[in-house]
N, C-alpha and C positions, 0 to 999 in steps of 0.2 A: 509194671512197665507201661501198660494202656495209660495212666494216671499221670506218667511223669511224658509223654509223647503227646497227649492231649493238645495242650495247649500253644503245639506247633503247627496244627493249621488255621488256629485261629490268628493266629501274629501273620501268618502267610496272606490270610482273605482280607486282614487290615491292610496289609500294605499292598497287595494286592488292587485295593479299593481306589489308590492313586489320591490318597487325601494330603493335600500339604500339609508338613511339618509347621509345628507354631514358630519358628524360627524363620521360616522359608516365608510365611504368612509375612512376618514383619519386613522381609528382605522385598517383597512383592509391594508395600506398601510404600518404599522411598519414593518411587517415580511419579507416586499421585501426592504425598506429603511439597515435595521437589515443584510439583503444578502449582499445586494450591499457593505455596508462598511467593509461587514469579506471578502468579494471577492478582495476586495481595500486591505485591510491591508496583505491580501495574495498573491498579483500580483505583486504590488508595487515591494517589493525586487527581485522578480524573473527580473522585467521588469528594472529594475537596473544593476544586472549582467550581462542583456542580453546588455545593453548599456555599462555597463564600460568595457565588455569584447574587444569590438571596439575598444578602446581608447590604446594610447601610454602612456606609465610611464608618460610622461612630462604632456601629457593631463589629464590622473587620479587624478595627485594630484595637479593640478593647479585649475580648474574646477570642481563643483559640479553638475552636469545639465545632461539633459536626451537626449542630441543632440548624437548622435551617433559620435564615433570617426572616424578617420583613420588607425588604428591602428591594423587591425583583421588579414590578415592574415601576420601580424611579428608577432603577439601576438600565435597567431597557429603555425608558421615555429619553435619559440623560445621553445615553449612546446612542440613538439612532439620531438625535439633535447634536451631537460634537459635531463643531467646523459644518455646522450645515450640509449634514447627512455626510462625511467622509469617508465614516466605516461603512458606507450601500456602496460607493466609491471603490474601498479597499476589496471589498467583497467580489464585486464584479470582475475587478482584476481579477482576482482570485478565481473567479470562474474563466475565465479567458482563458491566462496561464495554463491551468490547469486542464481547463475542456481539450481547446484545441492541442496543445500540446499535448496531452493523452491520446487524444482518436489520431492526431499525424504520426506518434510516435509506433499507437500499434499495428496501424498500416505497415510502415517502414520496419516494425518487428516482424511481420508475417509475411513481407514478401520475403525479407531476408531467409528467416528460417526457412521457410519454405523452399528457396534454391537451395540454401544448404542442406538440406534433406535429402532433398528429392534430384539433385541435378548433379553430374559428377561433370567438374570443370578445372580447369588450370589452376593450382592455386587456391584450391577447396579446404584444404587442412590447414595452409598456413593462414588463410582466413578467420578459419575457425577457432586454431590456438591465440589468435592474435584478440578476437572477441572474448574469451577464455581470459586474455590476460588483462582486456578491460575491465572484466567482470571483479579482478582482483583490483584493480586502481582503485582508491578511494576519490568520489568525485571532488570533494573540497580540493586536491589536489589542481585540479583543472579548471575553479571558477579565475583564478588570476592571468593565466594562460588566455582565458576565454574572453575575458574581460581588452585585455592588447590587442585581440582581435578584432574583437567588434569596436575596438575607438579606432584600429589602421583601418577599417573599409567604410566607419562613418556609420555605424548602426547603436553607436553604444548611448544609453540613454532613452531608449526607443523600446515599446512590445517586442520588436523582430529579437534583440538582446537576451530577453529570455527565454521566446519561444525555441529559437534556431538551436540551443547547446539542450535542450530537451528531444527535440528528432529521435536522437540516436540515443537506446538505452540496451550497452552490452547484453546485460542480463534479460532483458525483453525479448533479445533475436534469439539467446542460447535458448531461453523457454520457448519460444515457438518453434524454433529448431528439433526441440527433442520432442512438442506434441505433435507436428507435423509428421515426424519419423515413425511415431507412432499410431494416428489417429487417420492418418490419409494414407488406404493400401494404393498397392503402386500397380498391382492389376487392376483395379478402378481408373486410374490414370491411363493406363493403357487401354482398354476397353475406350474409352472417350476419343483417344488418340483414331481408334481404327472406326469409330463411328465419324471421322471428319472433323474433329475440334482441334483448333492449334494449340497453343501453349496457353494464351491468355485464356482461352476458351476453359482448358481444362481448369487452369487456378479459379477463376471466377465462377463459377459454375461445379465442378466437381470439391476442390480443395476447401476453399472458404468456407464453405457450409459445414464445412465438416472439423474448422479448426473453430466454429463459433466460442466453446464452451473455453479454449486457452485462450483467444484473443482479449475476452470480457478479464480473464486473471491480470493480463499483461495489461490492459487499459486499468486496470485498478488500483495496481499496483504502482502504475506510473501517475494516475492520477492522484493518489494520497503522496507518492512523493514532489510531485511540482505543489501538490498546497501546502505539503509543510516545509517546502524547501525556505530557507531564509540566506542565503552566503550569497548565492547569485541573483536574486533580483538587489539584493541589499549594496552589491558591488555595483551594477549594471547601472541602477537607477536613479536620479539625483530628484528628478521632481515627487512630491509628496504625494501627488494628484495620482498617481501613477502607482503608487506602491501597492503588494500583494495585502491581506492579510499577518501574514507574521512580520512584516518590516512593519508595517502599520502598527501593530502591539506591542511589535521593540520602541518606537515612536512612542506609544502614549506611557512607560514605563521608563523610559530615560525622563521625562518629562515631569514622571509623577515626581522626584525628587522637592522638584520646588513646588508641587501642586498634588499633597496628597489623595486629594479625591478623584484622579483621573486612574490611582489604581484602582479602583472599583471597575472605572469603564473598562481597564484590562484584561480584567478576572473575567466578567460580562462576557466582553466580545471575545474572550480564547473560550467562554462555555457556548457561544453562539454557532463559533466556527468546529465544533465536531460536530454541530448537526447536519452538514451535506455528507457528512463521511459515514455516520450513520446511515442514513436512510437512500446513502447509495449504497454499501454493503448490503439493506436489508433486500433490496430495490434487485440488486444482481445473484443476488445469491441463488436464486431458481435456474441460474443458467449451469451452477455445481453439481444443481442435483437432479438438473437434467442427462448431462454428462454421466454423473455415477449411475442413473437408473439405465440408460443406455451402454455401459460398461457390464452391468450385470446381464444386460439381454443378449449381448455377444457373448459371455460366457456360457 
């Protein structure tokens, strides 16, 4: 009987030991298998542009292949010489659009949330489901809307055009909404209150410092969407002088039609213009992990 009981506490101390089953192992493996190929289907065409950008006309459409060309800097000298510097042109746009309408939009996202947070007022919720249901509207919906507006008050065709329908970004207020509610205690706000600071006093001084690490989220996030936006300046805009980046590339690629070598300058300058988006990721990124090392000291 010892002999046939034996080997029932050894099956007990294996399973005991909490090792996953080889089944369970592969079940745990979908959701990094699932990463890896949306990381592939995402990389892939950047890692494309970054290659055909190398290459000469002759080599572009002769060849399909991921060897790097010869081609980079005539491919560079050729573009930054179209129409007598156009694309530093587009580009500036592009930083305009994009600058100031990212810092006015995150301002406008922080105080928002910030009352929504912190302030109970008349009309607090139906605010808030109403931003909620912004959040769900698809913007393209509202470049043609935007567009009748700004040609009835006489602004269409102009900066103001695309800056003014950039302001407001639902999902910027909801996110600051919900770091404020979390990030800024409301005993600190009180404590401010009874040492003599009014409202402005406390937001500026207490609150803002403390919403730094969401605001940099919400400027980033608004800033990579006004530089890849194309619907609304592309609506908005009729002079060429004037266009952002992506209507500029839509330009030189309707173009290439009758003039194949201006696809080259497209491929160039769509590999030119993820380098502000890089190395402003790389650039902000310490304000994330400033945040998280600060989340772990309050824990």
């Amino acid at each position: 009987m010892s002999t046939a009981t034996a080997p029932r506490p050894v099956r007990q101390r294996r399973l005991a030991t909490g090792r996953p089953r080889p089944a369970s192992r592969r079940t745990a493996m979908l959701p990094t298998v699932a990463l890896l190929l949306g990381a592939l289907y995402c990389l892939v065409p950047v890692a494309w542009v970054l290659v055909a950008s190398t290459k000469s006309s002759s080599e572009l459409f002769s060849t399909f292949t991921f060897v790097p060309g010869t081609g980079l800097l005539e491919n560079l000298g050729d573009l930054f010489a179209y129409g007598d510097g156009q694309y530093l042109r587009w580009v500036w746009n592009s930083v305009i659009f994009a600058g100031v309408g990212a810092v006015a939009c995150t301002l406008v996202s922080t105080m928002a949330g910030y009352a929504l947070a912190k302030y109970d007022f008349p009309g607090r919720k139906a605010a808030f489901y109403a931003i909620l249901g912004g959040v769900l509207l698809p913007g393209i919906t509202l470049a043609v809307p935007q567009y009748l507006l700004m040609s009835t008050i006489g602004l269409a065709g102009t900066y103001w055009s695309v800056l003014l329908p950039c302001l407001i970004s639902p999902f910027g207020i909801f996110l600051a909404r919900v770091y404020a509610g979390s990030a800024v205690p409301t005993d600190t706000m009180e404590a401010a209150r009874i040492d003599g600071a009014n409202d402005a006093r406390v937001f500026t001084s207490v609150a803002l410092p403390m919403m730094v690490p969401g605001m940099v989220t919400v400027f980033l996030l608004q800033f990579v969407s006004i530089w890849n936006n194309f619907l609304l300046p592309f609506i908005m805009l009729s002079d060429e002088r004037m266009y952002p980046l992506t209507v500029g590339l839509y330009t030189l690629l309707s173009k290439g039609s009758g003039t194949p070598s201006l696809y080259s300058l497209a491929i160039i300058g769509a590999a030119v213009a993820i380098v502000p988006l890089v190395a402003m990721m790389l650039v902000l990124q310490r304000y994330w992990r400033l945040d998280l090392i600060s989340g772990g000291l309050k824990g």
